[in-house]
N, C-alpha and C positions, 0 to 999 in steps of 0.2 A: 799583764795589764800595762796600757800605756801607758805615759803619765804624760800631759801636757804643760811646762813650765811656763810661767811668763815670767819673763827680764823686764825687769822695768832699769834700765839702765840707759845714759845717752849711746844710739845708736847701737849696732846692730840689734833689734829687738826682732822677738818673736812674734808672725801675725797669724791669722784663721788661717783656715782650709778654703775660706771663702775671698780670702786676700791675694793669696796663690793663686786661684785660680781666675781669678783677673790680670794676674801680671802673666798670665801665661797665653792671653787672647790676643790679637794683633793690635798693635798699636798704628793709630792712621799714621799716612805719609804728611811729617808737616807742610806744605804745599797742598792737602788736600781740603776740600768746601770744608768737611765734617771737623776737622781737627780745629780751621779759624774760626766753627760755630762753636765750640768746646773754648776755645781761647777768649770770643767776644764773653762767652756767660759767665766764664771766669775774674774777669776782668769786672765784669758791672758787680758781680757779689763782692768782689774786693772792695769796689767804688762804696758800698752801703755797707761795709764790716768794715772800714777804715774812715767811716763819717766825709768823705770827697766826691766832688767832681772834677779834682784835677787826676792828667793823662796816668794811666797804671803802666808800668815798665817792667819787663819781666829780663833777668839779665841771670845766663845763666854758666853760673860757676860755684866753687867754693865762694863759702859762708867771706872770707877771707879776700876773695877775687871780688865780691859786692865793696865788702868794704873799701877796700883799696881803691876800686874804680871812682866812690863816692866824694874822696878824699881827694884825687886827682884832675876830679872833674868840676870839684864846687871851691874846689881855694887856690890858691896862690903862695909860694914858698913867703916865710915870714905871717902867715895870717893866723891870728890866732884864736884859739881852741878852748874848750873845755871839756875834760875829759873824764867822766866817772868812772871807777872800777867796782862791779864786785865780784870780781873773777877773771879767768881767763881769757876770756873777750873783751870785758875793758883794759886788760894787759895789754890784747893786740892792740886796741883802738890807740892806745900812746904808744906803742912801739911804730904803727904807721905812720903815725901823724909827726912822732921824730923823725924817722926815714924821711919823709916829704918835706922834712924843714920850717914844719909849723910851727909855731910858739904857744906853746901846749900848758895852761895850768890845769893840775892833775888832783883828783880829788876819789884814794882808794879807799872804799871801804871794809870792815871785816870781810873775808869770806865767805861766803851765803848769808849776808846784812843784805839791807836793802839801802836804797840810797838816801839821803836827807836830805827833802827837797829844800829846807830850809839852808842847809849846806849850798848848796846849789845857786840859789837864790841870794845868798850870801857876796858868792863868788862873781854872779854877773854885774851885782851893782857895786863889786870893788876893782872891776874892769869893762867898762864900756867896750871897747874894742872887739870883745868875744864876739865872733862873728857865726859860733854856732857851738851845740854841745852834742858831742859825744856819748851814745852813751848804750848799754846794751839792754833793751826790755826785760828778758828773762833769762838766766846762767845757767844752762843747761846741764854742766855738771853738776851743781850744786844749790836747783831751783831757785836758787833767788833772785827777786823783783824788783 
């Protein structure tokens, strides 16, 4: 008897027979009609699952490579930050934002906590200058929100 396990764990996880066998069909040339017809439909479902009609940007690297680009490309050494933790990813979000020379208040939570907006809220009206916050949606090692 087989036995079919599923991982629920971050990353490598187990998929179908029917998931396989899509990743096994050709994938188009990006250059080709069908692939920027697959991009544009992409793109507008994003547009109405993200509440916008501003431009969608698809930029593709590590989780890590996003962040850093975002951080390089929207501030200015000295500009300062706000930075939530609850986990690993809001670890990196201030180790970058140090790298880059921001001026980072940092605000960690437990562990798979979630964040308090009131915390939060706190912070922006005891620093005007935060010019943006930081912060990760969901901790994928340790689901929290």
């Amino acid at each position: 008897m087989v036995v079919n396990y599923r991982l629920f764990t971050p990353g490598p996880v187990e998929v179908s027979e029917e998931v396989l066998a899509e990743h096994g069909k050709r994938f188009p040339y990006h250059r080709d009609r069908s692939f920027a017809e697959v991009v544009g439909r992409v793109t507008e479902d994003l547009k109405k699952i993200l509440f916008t009609d501003a431009r969608i940007f698809f930029f593709t690297s590590s989780g890590t490579g996003g962040m850093e680009a975002s951080l390089v490309n929207l501030f200015s050494e000295g500009d300062e930050v706000l930075v939530t933790s609850i986990g690993k990813f809001g670890q990196r979000w201030k180790e970058l934002a140090d790298t880059f020379r921001l001026k980072v208040t940092y605000l960690p939570f437990e562990f798979g906590q979630s964040v308090d907006p009131a915390m939060v809220d706190d912070a922006l009206r005891a620093n005007p200058l935060i010019k943006a916050v930081l912060s990760t949606f969901t901790e994928r090692a340790n689901s929290g929100l």
